[in-house]
N, C-alpha and C positions, 0 to 999 in steps of 0.2 A: 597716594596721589599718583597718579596717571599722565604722563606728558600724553598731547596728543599734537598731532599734525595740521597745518590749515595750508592750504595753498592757492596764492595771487596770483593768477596773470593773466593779462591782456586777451591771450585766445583761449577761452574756456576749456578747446578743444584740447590744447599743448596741457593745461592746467590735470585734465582728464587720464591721458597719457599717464600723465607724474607719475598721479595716483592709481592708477592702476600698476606700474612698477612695483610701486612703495610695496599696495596692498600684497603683488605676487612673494614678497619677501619678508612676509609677518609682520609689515608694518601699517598702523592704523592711520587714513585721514579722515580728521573728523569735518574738515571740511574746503569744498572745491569754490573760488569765486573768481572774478574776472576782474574785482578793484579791492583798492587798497580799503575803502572805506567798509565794503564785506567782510573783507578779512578782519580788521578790526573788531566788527561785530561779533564777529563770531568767537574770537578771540577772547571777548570780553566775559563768554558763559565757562570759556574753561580754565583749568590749574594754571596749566605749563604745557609746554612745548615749543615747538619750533613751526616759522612762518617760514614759506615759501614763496619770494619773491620778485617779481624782476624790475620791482620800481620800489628798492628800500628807502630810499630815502625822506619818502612820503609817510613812511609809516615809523622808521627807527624810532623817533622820538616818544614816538604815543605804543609800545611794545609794554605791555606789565612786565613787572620784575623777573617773574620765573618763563620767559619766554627770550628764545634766542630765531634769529633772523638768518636766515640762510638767500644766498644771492644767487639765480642762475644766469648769468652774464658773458658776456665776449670778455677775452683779458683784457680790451681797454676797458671796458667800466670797473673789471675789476682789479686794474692798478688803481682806479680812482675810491674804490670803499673802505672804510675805518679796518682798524685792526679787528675790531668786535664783531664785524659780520663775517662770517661761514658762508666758506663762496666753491662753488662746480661751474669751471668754465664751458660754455656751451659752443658747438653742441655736443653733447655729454655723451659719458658712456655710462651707462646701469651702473655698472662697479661702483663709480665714483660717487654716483649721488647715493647708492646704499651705506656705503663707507660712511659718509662724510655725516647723514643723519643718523645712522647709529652713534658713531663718535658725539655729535651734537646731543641725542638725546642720553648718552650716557654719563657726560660731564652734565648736562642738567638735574640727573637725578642724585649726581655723589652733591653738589652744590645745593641743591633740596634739604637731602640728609644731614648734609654740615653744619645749615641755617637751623636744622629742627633743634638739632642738640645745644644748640648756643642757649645760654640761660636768656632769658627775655628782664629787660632792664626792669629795674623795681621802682615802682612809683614816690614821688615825695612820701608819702603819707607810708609807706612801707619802709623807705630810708629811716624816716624817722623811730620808726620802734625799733631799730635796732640801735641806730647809734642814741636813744633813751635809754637803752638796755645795756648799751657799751659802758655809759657814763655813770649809770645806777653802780655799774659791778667797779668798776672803776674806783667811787667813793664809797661804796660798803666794805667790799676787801683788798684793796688796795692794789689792784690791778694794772698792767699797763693796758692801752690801747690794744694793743697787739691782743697782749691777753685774754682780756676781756672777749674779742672777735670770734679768737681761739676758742674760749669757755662756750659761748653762744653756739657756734658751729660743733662744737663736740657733741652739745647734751642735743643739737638738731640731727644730728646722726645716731644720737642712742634711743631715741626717742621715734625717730622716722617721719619727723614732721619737718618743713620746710623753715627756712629761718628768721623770717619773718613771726610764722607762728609761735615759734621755741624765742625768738625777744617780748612778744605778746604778755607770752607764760610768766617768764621771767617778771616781765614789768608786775604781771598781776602780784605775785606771789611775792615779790620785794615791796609791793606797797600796802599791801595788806600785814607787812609786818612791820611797818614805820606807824 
């Protein structure tokens, strides 16, 4: 996945500027608009990344999950913006606004990674084969809970198959011999 760049403001012209900065310094935008409701759109064909804006508060609330809001503002509006928005007070220097979107899109992508590696929660119907399988092993050889969990998770490690499928197995193979 690919963070990409989109950038809002008012004078297309200013918007135009940005992005030619960004672009001089390896960085990609994938897209330049004048309102909040473009940027949106635009936003909505890609992964991730970071919006560029100077009228955030139109849009914060409507941002997908993997996208983070950057503010180019005077220090009064930006005493007034949430902790969540990444803010270059204006008017800018290059430095800072390269800084501040590598930094942005860096913690986007370790926060990406992080998410990927989380086990994604198991459905009823998957809960259920295992704790069937916890309960079988449980009353067959006299198991504690703990154990049982333990047994399921070992033989899904020896096995190389996920644990849902190694409770499956189990069930099968304990009831075909009841």
């Amino acid at each position: 996945m690919s963070s990409s760049i989109v950038i809002a403001l008012p004078k297309i012209e200013d918007a135009k500027k940005i992005r030619t900065i960004l672009n001089r310094h390896g960085l990609t935008v994938a897209s330049v608009c004048s309102s909040v409701s473009n940027a949106l759109a635009s936003i909505s064909e890609l992964d991730s990344g970071v919006l560029t804006d100077a009228y955030y508060k139109d849009a914060l609330d409507d941002l997908p999950q993997y996208f983070e809001m950057l503010l180019l503002a005077s220090q009064r509006i930006i005493d007034e913006a949430p902790n969540s928005v990444s803010t270059v007070q204006m008017p800018m220097k290059a430095s800072a606004l390269i800084d501040t979107v590598n930094d942005m899109l860096y913690h986007l992508e370790r926060r990406i990674k992080k998410e990927k590696k989380k086990p994604k929660p198991r459905s009823e119907k998957e809960q259920n084969y295992i704790s069937n399988a916890k309960r079988l092993l449980m009353e067959k050889n006299q198991m504690t809970e703990e154990e049982a969990y333990r047994h399921i998770q070992k033989c899904s490690m020896d096995s190389g198959t996920n644990m849902v499928e190694t409770a499956q197995m189990l069930l099968m193979l304990m009831y075909d011999e009841i």
